[in-house]
C-alpha positions as CSV (number, residue, x, y, z in Angstrom):
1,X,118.3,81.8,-31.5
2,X,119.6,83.9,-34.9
3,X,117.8,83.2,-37.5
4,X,119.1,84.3,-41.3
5,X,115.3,85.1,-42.8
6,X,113.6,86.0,-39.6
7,X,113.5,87.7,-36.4
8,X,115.8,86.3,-33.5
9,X,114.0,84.6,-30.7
10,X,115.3,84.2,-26.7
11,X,113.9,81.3,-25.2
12,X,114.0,80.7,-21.2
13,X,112.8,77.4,-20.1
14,X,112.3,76.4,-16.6
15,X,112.6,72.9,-15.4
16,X,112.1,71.9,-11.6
17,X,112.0,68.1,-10.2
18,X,111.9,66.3,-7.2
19,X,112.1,62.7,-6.8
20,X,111.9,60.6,-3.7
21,X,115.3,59.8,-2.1
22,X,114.1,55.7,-2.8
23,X,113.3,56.6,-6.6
24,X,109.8,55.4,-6.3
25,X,108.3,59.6,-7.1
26,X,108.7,62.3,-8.8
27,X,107.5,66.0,-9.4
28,X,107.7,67.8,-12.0
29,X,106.9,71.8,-13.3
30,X,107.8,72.7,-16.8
31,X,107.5,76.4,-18.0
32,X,108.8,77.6,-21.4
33,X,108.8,81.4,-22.5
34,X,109.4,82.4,-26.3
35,X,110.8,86.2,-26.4
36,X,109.5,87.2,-29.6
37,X,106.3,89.8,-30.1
38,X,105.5,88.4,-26.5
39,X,104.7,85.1,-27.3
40,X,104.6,82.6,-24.4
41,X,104.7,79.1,-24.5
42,X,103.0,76.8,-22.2
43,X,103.3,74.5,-18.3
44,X,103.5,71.5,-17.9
45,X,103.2,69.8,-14.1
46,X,102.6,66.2,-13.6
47,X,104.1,63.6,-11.6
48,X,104.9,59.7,-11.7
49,X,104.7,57.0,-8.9
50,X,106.5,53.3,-9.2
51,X,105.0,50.7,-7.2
52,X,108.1,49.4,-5.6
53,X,111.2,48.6,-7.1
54,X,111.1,47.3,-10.5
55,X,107.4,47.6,-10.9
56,X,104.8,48.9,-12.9
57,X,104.2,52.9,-12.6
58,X,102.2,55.4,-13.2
59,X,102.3,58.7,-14.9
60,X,100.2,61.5,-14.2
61,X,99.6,65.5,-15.4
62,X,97.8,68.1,-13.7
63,X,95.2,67.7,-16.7
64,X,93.7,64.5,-16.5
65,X,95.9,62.1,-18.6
66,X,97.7,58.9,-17.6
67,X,100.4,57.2,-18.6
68,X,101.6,53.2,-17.6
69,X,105.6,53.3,-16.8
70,X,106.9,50.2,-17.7
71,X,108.6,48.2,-14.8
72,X,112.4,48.9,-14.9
73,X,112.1,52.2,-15.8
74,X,113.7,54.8,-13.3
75,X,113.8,58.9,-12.8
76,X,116.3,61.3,-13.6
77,X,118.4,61.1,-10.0
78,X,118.2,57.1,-9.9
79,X,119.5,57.1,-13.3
80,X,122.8,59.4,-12.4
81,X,123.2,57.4,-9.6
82,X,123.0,54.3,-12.2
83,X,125.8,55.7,-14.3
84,X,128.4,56.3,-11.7
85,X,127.9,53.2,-10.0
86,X,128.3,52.0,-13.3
87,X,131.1,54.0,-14.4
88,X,132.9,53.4,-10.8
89,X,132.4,49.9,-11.6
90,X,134.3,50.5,-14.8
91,X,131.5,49.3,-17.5
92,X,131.9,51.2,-20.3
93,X,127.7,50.6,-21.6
94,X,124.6,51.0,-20.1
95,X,121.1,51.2,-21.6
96,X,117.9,51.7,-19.3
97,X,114.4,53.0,-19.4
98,X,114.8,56.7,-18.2
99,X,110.5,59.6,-17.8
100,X,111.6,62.8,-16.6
101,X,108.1,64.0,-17.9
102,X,109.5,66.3,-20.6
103,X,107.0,65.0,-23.2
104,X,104.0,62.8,-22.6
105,X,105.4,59.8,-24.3
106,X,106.6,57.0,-22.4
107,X,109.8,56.4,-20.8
108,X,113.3,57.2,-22.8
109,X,115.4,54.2,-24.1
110,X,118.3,56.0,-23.0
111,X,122.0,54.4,-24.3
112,X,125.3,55.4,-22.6
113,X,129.1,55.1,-23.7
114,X,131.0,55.9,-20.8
115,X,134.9,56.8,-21.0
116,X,137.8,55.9,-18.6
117,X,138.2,57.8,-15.4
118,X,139.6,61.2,-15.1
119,X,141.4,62.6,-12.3
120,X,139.6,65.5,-10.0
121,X,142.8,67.5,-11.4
122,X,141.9,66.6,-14.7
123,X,141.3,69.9,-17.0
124,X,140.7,72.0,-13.2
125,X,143.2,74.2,-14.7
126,X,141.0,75.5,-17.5
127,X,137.9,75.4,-15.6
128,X,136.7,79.1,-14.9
129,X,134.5,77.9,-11.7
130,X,136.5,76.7,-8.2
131,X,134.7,74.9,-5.8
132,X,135.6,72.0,-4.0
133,X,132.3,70.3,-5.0
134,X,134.8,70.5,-8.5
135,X,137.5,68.9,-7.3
136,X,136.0,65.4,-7.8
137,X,136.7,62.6,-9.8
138,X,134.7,62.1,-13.6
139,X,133.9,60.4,-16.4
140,X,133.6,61.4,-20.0
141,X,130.1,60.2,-21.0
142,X,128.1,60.6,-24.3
143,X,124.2,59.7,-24.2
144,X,121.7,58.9,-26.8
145,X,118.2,59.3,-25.9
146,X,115.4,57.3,-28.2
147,X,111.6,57.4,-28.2
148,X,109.8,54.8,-26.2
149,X,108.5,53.1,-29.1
150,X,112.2,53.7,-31.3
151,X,113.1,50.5,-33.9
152,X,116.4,49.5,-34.4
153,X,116.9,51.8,-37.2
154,X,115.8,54.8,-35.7
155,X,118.3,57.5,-34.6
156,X,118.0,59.3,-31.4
157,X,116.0,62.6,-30.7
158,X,119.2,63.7,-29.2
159,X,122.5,63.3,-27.7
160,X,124.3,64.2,-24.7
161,X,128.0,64.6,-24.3
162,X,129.1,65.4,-20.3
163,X,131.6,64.9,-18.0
164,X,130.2,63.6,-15.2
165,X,131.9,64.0,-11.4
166,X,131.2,61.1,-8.9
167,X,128.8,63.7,-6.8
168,X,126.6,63.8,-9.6
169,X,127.6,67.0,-10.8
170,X,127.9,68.2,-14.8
171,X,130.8,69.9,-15.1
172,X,130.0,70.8,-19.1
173,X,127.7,69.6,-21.6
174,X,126.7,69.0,-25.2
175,X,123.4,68.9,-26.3
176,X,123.4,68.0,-29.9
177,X,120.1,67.8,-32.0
178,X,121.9,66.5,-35.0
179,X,120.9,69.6,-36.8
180,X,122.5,72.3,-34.1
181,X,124.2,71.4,-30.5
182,X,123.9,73.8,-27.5
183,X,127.0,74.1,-25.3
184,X,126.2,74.3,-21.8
185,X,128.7,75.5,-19.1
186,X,128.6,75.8,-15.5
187,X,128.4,79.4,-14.1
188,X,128.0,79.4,-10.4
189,X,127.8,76.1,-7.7
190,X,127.8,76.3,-4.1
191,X,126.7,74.1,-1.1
192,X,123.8,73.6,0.8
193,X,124.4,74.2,4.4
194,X,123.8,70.6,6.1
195,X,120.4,70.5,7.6
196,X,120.8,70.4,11.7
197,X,118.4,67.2,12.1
């Protein structure tokens, strides 16, 4: 980040996840670094657990603190799946309940506009990255993100603007603070080698 009246400051965040294949937990480590006169900022790790499909949850941090997830409220992976099934479906709205555990508030009010389909060739042209993991179909999708306890007059924290493949991938993204947006762009993808059991 330039700044006009001070120094410049380089920020690396790492965020790592995991979430149960039926969306009932999740893991997660949060690490942020500020790059200026050595200045480091702080972890996070905590967890949630649901109590079955569209129950009651519960949030937890390493440091003792707890947190009540509403029922209806999903993780990060459950709610990409939500959008392309969704999107395949051809809604053009959605609005769920979203913790990935990036602040200790509750769960997101997280709004979506999604756009008409695009075509796996769609823009492939342009797109510095090949993979076949590319080649997919997408969606243009723009998504608002609200504090637990927004009103109806409240704006978001921040938006999202992607276009999302059917394989969950991000192809690019947007992330605009109202204030300043970050462009994001994919550098590097490549598969997993199937696991032999």
């Amino acid at each position: 980040m330039h700044y006009a009246e001070d120094a410049d400051i380089e920020m690396v965040s790492n965020f790592v996840t995991w979430e149960s294949k039926d969306g009932q937990r999740y893991r997660f480590f949060q690490r942020k670094l500020k790059k200026r006169r050595g200045r480091r900022g702080g972890a996070r790790r905590g967890g949630a657990r649901r109590r079955g499909q569209g129950r009651q949850g519960r949030f937890y941090q390493a440091q003792p603190s707890t947190l009540e997830l509403a029922p209806g409220v999903v993780f990060p992976t459950a709610h990409t799946i939500l959008l392309i099934e969704r999107a395949a479906a051809g809604e053009a709205f959605i609005a769920k309940k979203m913790f990935d555990g990036s602040s200790d508030d509750n769960a997101a009010d997280v709004t979506a506009v999604i756009g008409a389909p695009q075509t796996a060739e769609a823009g492939a042209a342009e797109e510095p990255v090949k993979s076949p993991l590319l080649a997919r179909p997408s969606w243009r999708m723009r998504l608002a993100f609200f504090p637990a306890d927004a009103t109806a007059d409240d704006k978001p924290d921040y938006e999202l603007g992607m276009r999302l493949l059917d394989n969950g991938v991000s192809r690019d993204m947007v992330l605009d603070y109202g204030d300043f947006a970050i462009k994001a762009k994919l550098d590097k993808i490549e598969a997993l080698p199937k696991p032999s059991c």
